[in-house]
N, C-alpha and C positions, 0 to 999 in steps of 0.2 A: 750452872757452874757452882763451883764449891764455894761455902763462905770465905774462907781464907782470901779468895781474889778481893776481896774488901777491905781488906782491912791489914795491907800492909804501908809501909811508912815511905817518904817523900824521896826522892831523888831529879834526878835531869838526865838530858840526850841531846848530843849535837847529832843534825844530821845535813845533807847538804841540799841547799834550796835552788831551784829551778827557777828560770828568769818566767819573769811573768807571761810570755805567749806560752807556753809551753803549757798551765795550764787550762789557756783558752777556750781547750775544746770541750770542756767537761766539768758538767756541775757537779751538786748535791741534794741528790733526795734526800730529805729524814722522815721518819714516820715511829712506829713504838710496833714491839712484841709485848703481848701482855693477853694472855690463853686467861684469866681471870673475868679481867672486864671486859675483853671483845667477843668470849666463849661457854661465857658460866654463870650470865647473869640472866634478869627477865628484858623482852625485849622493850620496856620500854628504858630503863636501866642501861643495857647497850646500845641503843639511841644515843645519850647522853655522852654514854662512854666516846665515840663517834663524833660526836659532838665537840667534846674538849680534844680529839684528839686534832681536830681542824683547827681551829682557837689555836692552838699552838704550833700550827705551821706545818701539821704533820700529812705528808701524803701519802703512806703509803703503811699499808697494816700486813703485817707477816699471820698468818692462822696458821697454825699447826695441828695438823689433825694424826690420827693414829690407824693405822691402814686396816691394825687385827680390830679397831672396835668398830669398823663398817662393815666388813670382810669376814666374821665370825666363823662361818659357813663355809667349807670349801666349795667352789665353781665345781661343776660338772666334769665340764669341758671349757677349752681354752675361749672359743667363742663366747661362751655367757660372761666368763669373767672379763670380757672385754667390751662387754655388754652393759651400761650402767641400768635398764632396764631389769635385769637378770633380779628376780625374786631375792637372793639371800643377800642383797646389801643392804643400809642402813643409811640414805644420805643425811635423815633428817638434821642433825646436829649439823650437818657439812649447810646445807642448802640454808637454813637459819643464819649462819654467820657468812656466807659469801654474798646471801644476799642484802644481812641490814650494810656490812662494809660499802659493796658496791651503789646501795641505793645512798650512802652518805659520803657519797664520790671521792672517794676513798681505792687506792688501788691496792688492788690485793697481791699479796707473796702467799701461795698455797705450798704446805710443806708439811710430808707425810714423813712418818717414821713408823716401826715396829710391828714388826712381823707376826702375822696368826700362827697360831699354834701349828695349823698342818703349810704354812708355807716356811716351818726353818726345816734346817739340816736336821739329818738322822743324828745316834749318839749326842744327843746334848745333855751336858753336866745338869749339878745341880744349880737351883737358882743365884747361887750364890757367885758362884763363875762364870754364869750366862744368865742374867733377868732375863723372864720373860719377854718376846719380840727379837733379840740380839743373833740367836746363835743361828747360823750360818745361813741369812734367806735369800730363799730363792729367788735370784735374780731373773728369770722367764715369767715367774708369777705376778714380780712386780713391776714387767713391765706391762702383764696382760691388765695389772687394776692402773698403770699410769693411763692407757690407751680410756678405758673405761673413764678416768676422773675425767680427761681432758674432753671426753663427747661432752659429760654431762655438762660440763661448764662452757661450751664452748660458743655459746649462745642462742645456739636450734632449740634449746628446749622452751617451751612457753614457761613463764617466771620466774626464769633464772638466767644470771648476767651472765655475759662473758667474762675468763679469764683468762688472761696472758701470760703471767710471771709463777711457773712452780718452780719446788727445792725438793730435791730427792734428798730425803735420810737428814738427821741430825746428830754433827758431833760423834762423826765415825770414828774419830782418834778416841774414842772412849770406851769402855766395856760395859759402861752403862749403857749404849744404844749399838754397841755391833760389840759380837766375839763370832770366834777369840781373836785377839788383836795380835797372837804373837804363837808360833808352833816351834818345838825344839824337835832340832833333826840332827843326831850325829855328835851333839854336843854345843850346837850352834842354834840362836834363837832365829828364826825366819820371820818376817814383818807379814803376816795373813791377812789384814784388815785391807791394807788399801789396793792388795787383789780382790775382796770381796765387793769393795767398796766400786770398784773401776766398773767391776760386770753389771751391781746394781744399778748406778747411775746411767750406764748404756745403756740398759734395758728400759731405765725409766726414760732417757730420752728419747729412747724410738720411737715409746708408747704416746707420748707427748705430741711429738713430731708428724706422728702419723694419721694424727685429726689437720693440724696447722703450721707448715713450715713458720707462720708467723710466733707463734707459742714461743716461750724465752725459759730454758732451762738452766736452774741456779743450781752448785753444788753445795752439800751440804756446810755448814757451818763450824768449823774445825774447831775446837776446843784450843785453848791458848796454853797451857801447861801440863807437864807430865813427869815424872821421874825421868830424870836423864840415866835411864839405865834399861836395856832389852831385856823382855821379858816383864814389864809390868804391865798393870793395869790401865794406864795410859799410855800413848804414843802421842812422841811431843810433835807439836802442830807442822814445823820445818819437815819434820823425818819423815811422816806421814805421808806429807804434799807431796816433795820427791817420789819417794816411793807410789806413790797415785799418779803422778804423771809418766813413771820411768825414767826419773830424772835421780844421779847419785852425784853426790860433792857438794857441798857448801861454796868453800870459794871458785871453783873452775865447773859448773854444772856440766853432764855429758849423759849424755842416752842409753840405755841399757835394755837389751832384750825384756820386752814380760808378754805376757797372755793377755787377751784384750785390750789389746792397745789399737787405735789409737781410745784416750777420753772423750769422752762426746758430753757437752756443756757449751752453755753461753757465758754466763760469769764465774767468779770463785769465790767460793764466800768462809769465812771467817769469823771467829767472834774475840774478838782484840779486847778483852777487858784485862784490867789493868792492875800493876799490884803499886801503885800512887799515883801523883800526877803524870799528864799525858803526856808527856814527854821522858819517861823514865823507861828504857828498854827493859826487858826479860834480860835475870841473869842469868839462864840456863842457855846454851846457844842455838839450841832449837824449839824452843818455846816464842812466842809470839805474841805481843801486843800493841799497842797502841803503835810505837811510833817504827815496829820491828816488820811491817807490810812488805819491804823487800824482800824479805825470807823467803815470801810464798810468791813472788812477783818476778825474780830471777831466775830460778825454777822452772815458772811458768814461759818465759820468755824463751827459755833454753829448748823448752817441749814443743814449744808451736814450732820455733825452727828448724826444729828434728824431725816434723811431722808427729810428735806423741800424743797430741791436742787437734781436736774438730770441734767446729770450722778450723780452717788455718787461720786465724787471724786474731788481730787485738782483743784481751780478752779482759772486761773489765772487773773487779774486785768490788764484793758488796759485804760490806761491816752488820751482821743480821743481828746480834748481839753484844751492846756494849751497856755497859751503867755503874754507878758507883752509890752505894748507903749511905742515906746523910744520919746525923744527928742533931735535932730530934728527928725522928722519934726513934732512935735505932741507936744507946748508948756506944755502940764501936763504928758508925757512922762517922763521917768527915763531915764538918761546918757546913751548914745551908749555902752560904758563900761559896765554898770551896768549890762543893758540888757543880756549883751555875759555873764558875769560873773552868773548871777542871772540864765542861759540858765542851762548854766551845772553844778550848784547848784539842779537845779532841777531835772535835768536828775538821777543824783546819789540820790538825797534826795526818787525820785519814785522808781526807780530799787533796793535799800537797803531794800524797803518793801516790792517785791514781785511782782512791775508791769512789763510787759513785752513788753509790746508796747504805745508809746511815738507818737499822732502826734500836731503838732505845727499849733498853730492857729494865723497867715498865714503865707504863705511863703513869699507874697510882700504885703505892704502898700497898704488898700483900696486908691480909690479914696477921693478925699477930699469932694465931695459931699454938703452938705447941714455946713459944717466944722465940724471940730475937736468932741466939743462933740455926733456927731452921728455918727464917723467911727474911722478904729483901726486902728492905725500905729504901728502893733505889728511883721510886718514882719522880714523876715532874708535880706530881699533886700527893699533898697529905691527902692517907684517907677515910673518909668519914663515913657515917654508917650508912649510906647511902654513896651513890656516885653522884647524886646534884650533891649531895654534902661536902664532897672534895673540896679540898682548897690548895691553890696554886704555892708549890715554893718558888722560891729565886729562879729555882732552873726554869721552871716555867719560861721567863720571860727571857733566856738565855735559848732557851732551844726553840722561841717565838722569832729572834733576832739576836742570832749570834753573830758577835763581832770581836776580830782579835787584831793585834797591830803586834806580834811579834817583831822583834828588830836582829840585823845580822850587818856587821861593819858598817853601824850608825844608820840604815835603808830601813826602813817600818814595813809589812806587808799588810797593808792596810785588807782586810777580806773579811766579808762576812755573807747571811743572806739576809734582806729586807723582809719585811711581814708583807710585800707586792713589787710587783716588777713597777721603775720608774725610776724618778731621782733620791739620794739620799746623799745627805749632807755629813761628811767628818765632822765633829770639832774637838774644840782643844780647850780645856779650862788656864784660862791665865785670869791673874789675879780675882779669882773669885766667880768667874763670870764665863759661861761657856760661849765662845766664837767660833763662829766659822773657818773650816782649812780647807777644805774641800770636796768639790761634788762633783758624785759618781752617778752612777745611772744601775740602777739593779735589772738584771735581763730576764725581759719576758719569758723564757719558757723555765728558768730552774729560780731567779729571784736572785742570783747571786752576783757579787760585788765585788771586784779587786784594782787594786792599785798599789806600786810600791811609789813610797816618801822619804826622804830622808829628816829624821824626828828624832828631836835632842832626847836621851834618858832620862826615865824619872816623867817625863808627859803625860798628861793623865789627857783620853781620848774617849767617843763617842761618838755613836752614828746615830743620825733622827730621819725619819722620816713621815712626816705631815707631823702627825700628834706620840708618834713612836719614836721610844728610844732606845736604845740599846742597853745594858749594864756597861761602866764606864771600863775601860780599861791603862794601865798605869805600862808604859813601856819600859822594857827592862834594857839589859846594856846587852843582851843578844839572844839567841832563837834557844837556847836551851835554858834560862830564867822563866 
């Protein structure tokens, strides 16, 4: 994502909150993206990486790989490319990092992007209006390498684990990873992507599907911002999704004829980063972040009833990409504070609307490279010249045990997740001295935590658990503070 998402300035969102069964049935995963340290280091280094990213409560690691640099070669015939055996592929790089992830029990999100040179479309511009990978791929080709990833992983092979969770394509609303996003017919812009987009994803999930009905297909991760205007080089994240599902209208959604229809996926995924705190909407009205998860959620609601969406059913929402720049080490960075605070702002602000898995875009601070405006310092660890060198910021211990007590007509939603399922104790600092309010029980299979209270303003709160604490939190006079 572009720097800009960093480094715009603070606001608020009221949005309306759901009695506490409602979200009973469904926790939060978190885990980290971060192609750096899980993908590009030596392995005893990625070890470590692995390492910290448990330490911090993390379960679950997104890889992203690139289809043209396994794929170079074109397949013969359809069979070999579906073939992970087949001579011109390259898993090494693949099989390295799926296997240190899974041997550091770590579950992985496999997700490809970028098309080989002989599987895009004929007629492609120059690089400038189509990077390399984008311009129109074939969606038959990519479902014969989905078919292929899914054997190799699927755990028949001797020394390599199984995987469950892939993501077809990243950030199709963009023209850095698909064109053209947009065709002028007549005098009128046509929306081209999330027809491209619809065939890919179906072909990736046949390919997927037809190793393991069990296998779990994510869609790709929509970009949050675009020019609110047709014909550029973004499509804003709202228009997209519609248009991807077969769904038109914002307030009254309704179904609409398109070519491969229905979508075929298990979850929707998104990357909701933010332009301030997590609670401050996009002002563009189909741009999406943090606390705007409806956009893509109504939509989707409207498509499964229509039949535009397979399976027919509840379709959950996974956040693959979220993070914010501290300062230090990143001069246009927000406060170390801010960041941990703004961390598990989010985390609640996404899980109150339905998402279900959370990973954080990075775990440590790129390099500083070329400087500041071209790399993130969005991580939960400074980083040092080494990965044992890393050292933990604030968020760290925020994205280890996040807790928030938002409040809405005087009621607290006390929620977080424990660093272990069991008991954890609220409390309340009064004069000086932190006391007991009450105790919850964190649940065994996700770690998480909720209770509504009603808690005077201005309360300063905290959750512990054995020897753990949380970052304290001060309760404001209602859910958009």
């Amino acid at each position: 994502m572009r720097r800009a998402v960093f480094l715009l300035l603070i606001g608020a969102v009221t949005f309306a909150g759901a009695a506490e069964t409602a979200h009973a049935r469904h926790g939060l995963l978190t885990g980290f993206t971060d192609m750096d340290a899980f993908q590009s280091l030596t392995p005893a280094q990625t070890q470590t990486a692995f390492a910290h990213a448990r330490d911090a409560g993390g379960s679950v690691v997104r890889l992203a790989y690139s289809w043209r640099d396994v794929a170079a070669t074109k397949p013969p015939t359809a069979a070999a490319a579906s073939d992970p055996n087949w001579s011109g592929y390259n898993w090494a790089a693949v099989d390295r990092g799926v296997g240190e992830a899974s041997g550091a029990g770590l579950r992985v999100l496999l997700s490809w992007t970028g098309a080989p040179d002989w599987a895009e479309g004929h007629g492609r511009p120059n690089i400038r209006r189509a990077p390399p990978g984008t311009w129109q791929p074939s969606a038959t080709d990519y479902g014969h390498f989905a078919r292929a990833v899914a054997l190799r992983y699927s755990g028949r092979y001797p020394g390599l684990p199984q995987v469950r969770y892939y993501q077809a394509w990243n950030e199709p609303n963009l023209s850095d990873f698909l064109t053209p996003q947009w065709r002028k017919r007549q005098g009128r812009y046509l929306a081209v992507s999330p027809v491209l987009y619809r065939r890919l994803l179906n072909s990736f999930y046949a390919g997927v599907k037809s190793v393991s009905r069990s296998n779990y297909v994510v869609s790709a991760g929509t970009a949050p911002f675009a020019e609110p205007r047709k014909g550029a080089r973004r499509m804003p994240a709202a228009y997209f999704t519609r248009e991807f599902l077969c769904i038109r209208g914002r307030v009254r959604p309704r179904p609409f004829r398109c070519p491969s229809s229905p979508a075929r996926f298990d979850a929707l995924a998104h990357h909701p980063y933010p332009i301030g705190p997590p609670r401050r909407p996009a002002i563009n009205p189909d741009d999406v972040v943090v606390p705007d998860i409806w956009k893509l959620t109504r939509p989707l609601r409207a498509a499964i009833r229509a039949g535009k969406v397979s399976p027919r059913r509840r379709k959950p929402v996974w956040a693959t990409e979220i993070s914010w720049d501290t300062k230090p080490p990143d001069p246009d960075g927000i406060p170390l504070g801010t960041q941990a605070r703004y961390l598990e702002g989010a985390f609640y602000t996404l899980w109150r609307q339905g998402v279900d898995v959370v990973t954080w875009f990075l775990m440590r601070d790129e390099a500083l490279g070329r400087g500041y405006p071209y790399t993130l310092q969005a991580g939960i660890y400074f980083r040092g010249a080494t990965v044992e060198a890393d050292r933990p910021k604030p968020s760290f211990g925020a994205f280890r045990f996040p807790f928030t007590a938002y409040r809405k007509r005087g009621v607290a939603q006390l929620w977080g997740l424990a660093p272990r399922s069991g008991r954890v104790t609220v409390e309340i600092r009064r004069r000086g001295r932190w006391r007991p309010l009450i105790s919850l029980r964190a649940r065994r299979a996700d770690r998480l935590f909720f209770r509504t209270r009603r808690i005077r303003k201005g309360s300063v709160l905290r959750a512990r658990q054995g020897s753990d604490t949380s970052l304290s939190w001060r309760v404001a006079q209602n859910v958009t503070e």
